[in-house]
Every structure is written in C-alpha cells, then in structure tokens.
N, CA, C and O atoms as a Tinker XYZ file with bonds, in Angstrom:
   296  protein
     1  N    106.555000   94.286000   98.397000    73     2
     2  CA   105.760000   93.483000   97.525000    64     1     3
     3  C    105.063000   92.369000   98.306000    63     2     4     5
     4  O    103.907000   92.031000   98.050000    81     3
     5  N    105.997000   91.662000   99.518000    73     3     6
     6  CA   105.459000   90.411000   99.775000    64     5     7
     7  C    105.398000   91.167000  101.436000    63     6     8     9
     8  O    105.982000   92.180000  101.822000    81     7
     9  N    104.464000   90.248000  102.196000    73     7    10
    10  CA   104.386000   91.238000  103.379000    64     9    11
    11  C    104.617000   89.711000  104.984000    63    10    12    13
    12  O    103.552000   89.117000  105.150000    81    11
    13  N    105.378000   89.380000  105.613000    73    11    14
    14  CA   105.559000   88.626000  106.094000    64    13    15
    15  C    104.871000   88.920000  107.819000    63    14    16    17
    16  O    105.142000   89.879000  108.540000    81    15
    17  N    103.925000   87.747000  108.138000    73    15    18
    18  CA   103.609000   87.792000  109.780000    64    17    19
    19  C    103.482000   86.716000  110.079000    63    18    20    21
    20  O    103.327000   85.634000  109.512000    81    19
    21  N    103.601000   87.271000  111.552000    73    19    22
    22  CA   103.458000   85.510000  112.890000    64    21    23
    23  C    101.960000   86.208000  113.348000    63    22    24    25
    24  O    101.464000   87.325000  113.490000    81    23
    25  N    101.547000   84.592000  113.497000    73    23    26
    26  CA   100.382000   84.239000  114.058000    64    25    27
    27  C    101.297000   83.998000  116.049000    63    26    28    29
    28  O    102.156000   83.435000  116.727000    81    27
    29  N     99.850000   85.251000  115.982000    73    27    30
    30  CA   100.443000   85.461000  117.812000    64    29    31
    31  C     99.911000   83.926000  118.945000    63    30    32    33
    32  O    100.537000   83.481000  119.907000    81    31
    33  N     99.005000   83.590000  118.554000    73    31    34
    34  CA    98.916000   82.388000  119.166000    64    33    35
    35  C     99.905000   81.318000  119.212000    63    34    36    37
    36  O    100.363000   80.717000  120.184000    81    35
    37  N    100.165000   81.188000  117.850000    73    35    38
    38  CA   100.557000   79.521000  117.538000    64    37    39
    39  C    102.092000   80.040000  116.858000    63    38    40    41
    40  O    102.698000   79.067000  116.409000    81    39
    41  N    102.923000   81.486000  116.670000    73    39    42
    42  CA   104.013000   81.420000  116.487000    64    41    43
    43  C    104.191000   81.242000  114.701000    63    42    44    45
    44  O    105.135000   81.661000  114.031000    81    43
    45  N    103.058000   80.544000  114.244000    73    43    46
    46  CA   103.105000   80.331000  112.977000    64    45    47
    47  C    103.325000   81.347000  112.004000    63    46    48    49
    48  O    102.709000   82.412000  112.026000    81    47
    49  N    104.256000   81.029000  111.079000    73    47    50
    50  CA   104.396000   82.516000  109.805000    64    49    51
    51  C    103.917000   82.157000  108.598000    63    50    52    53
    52  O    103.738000   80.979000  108.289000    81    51
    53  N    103.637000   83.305000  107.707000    73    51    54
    54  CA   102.665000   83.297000  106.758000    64    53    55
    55  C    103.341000   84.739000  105.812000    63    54    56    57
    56  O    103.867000   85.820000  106.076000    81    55
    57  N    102.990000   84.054000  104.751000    73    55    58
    58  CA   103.539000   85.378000  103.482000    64    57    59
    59  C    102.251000   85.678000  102.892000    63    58    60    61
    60  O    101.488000   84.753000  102.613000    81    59
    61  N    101.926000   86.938000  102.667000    73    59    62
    62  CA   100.843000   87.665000  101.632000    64    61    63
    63  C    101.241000   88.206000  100.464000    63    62    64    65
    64  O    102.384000   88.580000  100.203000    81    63
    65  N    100.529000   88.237000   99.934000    73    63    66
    66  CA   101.143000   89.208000   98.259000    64    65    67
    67  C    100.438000   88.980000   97.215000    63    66    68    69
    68  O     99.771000   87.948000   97.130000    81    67
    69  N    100.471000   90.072000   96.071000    73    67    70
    70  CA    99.596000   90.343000   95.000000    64    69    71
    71  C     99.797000   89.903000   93.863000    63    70    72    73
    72  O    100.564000   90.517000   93.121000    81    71
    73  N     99.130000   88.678000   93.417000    73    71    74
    74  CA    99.528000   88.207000   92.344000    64    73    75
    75  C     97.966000   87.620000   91.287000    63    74    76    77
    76  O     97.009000   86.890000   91.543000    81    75
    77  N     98.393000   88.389000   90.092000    73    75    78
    78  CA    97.043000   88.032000   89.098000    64    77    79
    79  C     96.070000   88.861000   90.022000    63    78    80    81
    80  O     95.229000   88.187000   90.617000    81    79
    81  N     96.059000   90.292000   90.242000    73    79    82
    82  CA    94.991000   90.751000   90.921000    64    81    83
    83  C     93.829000   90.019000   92.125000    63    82    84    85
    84  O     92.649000   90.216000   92.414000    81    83
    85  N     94.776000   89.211000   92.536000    73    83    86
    86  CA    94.483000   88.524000   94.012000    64    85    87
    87  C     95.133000   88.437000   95.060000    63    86    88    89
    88  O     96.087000   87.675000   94.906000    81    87
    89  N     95.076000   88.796000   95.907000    73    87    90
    90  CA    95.240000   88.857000   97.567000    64    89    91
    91  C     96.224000   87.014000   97.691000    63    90    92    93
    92  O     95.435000   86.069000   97.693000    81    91
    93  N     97.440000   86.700000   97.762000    73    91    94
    94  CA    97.841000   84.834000   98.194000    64    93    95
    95  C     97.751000   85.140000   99.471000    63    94    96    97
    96  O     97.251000   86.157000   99.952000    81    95
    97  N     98.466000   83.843000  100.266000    73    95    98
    98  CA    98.718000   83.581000  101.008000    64    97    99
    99  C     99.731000   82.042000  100.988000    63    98   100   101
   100  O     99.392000   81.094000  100.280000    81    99
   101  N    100.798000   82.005000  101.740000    73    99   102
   102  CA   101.532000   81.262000  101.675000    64   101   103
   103  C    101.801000   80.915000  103.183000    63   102   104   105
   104  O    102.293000   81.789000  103.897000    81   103
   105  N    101.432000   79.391000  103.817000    73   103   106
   106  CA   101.585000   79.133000  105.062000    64   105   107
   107  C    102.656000   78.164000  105.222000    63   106   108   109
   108  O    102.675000   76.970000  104.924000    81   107
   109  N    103.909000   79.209000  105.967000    73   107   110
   110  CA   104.913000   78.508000  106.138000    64   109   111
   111  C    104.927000   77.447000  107.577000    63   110   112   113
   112  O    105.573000   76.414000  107.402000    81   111
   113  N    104.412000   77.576000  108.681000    73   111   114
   114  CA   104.099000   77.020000  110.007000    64   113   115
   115  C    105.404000   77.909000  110.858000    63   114   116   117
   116  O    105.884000   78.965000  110.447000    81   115
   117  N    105.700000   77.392000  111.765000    73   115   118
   118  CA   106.128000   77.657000  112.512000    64   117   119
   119  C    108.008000   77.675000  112.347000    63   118   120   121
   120  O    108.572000   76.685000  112.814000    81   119
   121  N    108.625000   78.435000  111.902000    73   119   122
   122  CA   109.988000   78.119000  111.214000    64   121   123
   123  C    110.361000   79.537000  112.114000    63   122   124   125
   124  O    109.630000   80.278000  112.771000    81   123
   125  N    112.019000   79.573000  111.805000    73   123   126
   126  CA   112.387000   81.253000  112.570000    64   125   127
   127  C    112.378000   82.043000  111.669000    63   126   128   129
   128  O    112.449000   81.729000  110.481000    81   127
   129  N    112.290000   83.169000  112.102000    73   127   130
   130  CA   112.032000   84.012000  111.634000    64   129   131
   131  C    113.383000   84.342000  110.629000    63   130   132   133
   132  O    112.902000   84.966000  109.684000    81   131
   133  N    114.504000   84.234000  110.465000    73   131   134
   134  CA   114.875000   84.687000  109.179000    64   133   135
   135  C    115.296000   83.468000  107.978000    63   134   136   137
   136  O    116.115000   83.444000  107.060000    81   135
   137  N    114.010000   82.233000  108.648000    73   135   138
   138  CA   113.722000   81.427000  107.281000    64   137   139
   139  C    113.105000   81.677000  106.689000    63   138   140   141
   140  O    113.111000   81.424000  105.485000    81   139
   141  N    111.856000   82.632000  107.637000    73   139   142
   142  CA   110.834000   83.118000  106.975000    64   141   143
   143  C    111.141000   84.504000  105.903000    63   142   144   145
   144  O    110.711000   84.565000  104.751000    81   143
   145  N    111.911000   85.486000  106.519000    73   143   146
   146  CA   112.142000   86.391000  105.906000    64   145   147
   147  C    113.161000   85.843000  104.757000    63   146   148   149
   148  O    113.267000   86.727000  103.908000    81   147
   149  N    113.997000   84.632000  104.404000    73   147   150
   150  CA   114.588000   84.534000  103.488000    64   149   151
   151  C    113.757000   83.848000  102.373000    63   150   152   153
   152  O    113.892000   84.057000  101.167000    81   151
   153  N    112.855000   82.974000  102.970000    73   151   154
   154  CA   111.500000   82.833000  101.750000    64   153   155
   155  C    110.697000   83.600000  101.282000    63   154   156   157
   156  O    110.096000   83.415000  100.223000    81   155
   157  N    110.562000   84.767000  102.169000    73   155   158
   158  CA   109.914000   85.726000  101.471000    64   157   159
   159  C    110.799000   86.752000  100.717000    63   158   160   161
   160  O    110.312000   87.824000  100.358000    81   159
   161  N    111.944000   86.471000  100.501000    73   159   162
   162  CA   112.898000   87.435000   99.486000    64   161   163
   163  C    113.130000   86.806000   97.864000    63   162   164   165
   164  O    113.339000   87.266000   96.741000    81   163
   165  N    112.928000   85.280000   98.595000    73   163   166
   166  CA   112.938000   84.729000   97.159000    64   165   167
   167  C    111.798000   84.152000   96.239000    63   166   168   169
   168  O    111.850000   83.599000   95.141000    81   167
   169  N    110.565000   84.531000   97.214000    73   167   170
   170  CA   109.352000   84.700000   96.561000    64   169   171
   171  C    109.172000   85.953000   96.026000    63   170   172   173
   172  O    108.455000   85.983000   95.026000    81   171
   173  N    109.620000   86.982000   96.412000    73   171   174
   174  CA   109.908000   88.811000   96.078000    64   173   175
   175  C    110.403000   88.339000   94.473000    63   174   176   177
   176  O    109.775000   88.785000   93.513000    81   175
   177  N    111.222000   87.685000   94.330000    73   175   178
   178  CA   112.031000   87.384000   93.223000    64   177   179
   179  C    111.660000   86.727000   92.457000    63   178   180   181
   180  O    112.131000   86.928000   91.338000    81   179
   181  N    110.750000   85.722000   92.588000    73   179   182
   182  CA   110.014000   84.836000   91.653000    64   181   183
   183  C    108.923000   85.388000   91.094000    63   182   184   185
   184  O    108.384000   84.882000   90.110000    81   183
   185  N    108.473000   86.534000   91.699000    73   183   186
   186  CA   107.126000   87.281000   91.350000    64   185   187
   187  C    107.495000   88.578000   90.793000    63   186   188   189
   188  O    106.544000   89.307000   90.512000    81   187
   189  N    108.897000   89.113000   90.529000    73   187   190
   190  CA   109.168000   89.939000   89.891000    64   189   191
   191  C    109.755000   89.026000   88.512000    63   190   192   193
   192  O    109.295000   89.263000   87.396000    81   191
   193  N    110.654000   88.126000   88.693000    73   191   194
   194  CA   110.533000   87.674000   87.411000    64   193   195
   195  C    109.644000   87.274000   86.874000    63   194   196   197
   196  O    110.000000   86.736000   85.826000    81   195
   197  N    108.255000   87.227000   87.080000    73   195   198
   198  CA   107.009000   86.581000   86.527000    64   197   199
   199  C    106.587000   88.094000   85.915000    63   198   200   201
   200  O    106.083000   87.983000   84.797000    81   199
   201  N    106.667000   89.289000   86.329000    73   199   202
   202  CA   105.965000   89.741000   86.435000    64   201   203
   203  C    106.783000   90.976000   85.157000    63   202   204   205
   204  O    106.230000   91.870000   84.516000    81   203
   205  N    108.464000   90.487000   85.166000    73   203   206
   206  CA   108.864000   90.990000   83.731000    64   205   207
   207  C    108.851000   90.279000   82.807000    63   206   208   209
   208  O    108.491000   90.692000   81.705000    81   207
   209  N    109.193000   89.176000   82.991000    73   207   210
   210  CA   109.178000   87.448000   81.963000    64   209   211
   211  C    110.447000   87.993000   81.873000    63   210   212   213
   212  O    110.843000   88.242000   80.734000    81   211
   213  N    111.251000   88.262000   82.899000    73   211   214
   214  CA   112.385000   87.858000   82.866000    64   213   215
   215  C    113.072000   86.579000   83.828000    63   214   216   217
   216  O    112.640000   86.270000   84.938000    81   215
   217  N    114.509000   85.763000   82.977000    73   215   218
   218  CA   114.364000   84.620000   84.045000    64   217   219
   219  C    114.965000   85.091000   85.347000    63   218   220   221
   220  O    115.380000   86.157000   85.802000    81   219
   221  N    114.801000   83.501000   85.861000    73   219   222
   222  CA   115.037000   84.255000   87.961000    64   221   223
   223  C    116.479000   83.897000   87.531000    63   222   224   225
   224  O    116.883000   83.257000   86.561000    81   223
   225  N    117.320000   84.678000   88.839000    73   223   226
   226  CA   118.730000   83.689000   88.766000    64   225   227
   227  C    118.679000   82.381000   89.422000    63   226   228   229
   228  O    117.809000   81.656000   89.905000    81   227
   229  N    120.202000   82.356000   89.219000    73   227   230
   230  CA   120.777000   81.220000   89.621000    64   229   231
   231  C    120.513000   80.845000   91.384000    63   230   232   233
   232  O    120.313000   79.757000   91.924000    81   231
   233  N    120.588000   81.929000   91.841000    73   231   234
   234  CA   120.683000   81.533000   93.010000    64   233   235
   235  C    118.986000   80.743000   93.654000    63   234   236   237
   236  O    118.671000   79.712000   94.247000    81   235
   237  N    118.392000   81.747000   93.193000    73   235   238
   238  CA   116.399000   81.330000   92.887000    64   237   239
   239  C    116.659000   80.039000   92.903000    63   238   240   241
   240  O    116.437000   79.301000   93.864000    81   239
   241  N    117.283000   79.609000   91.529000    73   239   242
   242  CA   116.874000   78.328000   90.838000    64   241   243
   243  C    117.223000   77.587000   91.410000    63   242   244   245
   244  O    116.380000   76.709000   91.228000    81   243
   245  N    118.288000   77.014000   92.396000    73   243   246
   246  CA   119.021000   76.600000   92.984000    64   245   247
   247  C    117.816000   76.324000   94.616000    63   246   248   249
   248  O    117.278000   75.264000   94.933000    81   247
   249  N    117.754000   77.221000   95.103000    73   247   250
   250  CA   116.575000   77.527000   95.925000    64   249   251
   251  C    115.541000   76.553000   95.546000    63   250   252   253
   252  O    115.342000   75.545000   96.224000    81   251
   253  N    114.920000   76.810000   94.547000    73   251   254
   254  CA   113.228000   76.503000   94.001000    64   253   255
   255  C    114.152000   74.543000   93.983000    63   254   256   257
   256  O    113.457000   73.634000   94.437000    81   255
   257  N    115.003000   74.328000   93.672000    73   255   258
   258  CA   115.172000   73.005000   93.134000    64   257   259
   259  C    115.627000   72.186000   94.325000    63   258   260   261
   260  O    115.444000   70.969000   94.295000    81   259
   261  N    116.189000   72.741000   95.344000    73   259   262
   262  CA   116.439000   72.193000   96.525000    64   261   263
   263  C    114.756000   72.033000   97.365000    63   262   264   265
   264  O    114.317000   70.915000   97.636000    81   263
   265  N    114.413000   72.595000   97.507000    73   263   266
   266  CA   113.165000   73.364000   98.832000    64   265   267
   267  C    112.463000   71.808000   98.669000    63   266   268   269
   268  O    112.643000   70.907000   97.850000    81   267
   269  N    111.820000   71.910000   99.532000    73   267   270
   270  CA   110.929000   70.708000  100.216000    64   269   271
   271  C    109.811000   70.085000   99.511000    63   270   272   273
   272  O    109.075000   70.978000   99.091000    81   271
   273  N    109.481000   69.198000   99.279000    73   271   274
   274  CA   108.064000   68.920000   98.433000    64   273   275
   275  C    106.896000   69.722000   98.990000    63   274   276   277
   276  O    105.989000   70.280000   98.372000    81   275
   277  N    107.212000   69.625000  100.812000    73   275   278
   278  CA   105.902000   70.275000  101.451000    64   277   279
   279  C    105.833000   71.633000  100.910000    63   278   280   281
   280  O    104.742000   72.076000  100.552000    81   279
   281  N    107.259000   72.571000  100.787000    73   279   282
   282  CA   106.880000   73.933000  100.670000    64   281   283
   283  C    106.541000   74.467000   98.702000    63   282   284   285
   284  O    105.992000   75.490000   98.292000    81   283
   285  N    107.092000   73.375000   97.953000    73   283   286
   286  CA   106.705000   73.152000   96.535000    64   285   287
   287  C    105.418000   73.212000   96.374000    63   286   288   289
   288  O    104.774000   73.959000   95.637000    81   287
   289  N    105.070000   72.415000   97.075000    73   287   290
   290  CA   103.156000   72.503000   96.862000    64   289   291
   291  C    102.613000   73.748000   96.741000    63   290   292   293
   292  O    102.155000   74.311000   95.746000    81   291
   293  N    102.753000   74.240000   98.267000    73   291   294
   294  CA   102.598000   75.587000   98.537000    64   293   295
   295  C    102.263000   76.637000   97.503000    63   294   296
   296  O    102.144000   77.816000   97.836000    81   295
C-alpha cells in the first residue's frame, strides 16, 4: 500500500501512497531505516482504517499521540 525510499544523495527517507485518488508523499529526513519502515506500517494502518471507517487500534493510537509535532504536521 505504502511504498518506502532513501534519497541516494542525502540518505533522506520518504513514504508514497494512494490516498483520495492522489499520489502523497511523506518526508521523513534522514532517520534509520527501521524507523522508517515502522512509520510506514503504521501509516499502512491509518489508511486502512480510513479506508474501512473502521477504528485504528490501540497500539496506532498510542503511536499517533506520542509522535512529534514535526512528524504530526506531516
């Protein structure tokens, strides 16, 4: 669903994915790689519960309520 890459220059990672019949993008910067792959599992999850209107779990919620203002914006 969500498709995760590094920018070969600068190391930087970035999430893609299809949402409302548009192409996102989500720029995480430069983090390791299985921060990246664990944000992109629980974005997998936020966009499937959007996408049944069913709610996320606990663990999501927990996630979404901790995470950073910078990556909230996002």
């Amino acid at each position: 669903m969500a498709s995760l890459s590094t920018d070969k220059k600068t190391g930087a990672r970035r999430i893609q994915f299809q949402f409302d019949g548009a192409r996102r993008t989500v720029y995480l910067g430069v983090i390791p790689i299985k921060a990246a792959q664990s944000f992109r599992l629980r974005l997998e999850a936020l966009l499937a519960s959007l996408k049944t209107s069913s709610p996320i779990d606990s663990a999501t919620a927990t996630w979404l309520a901790e995470m950073s203002d910078e990556y909230h914006d996002k």
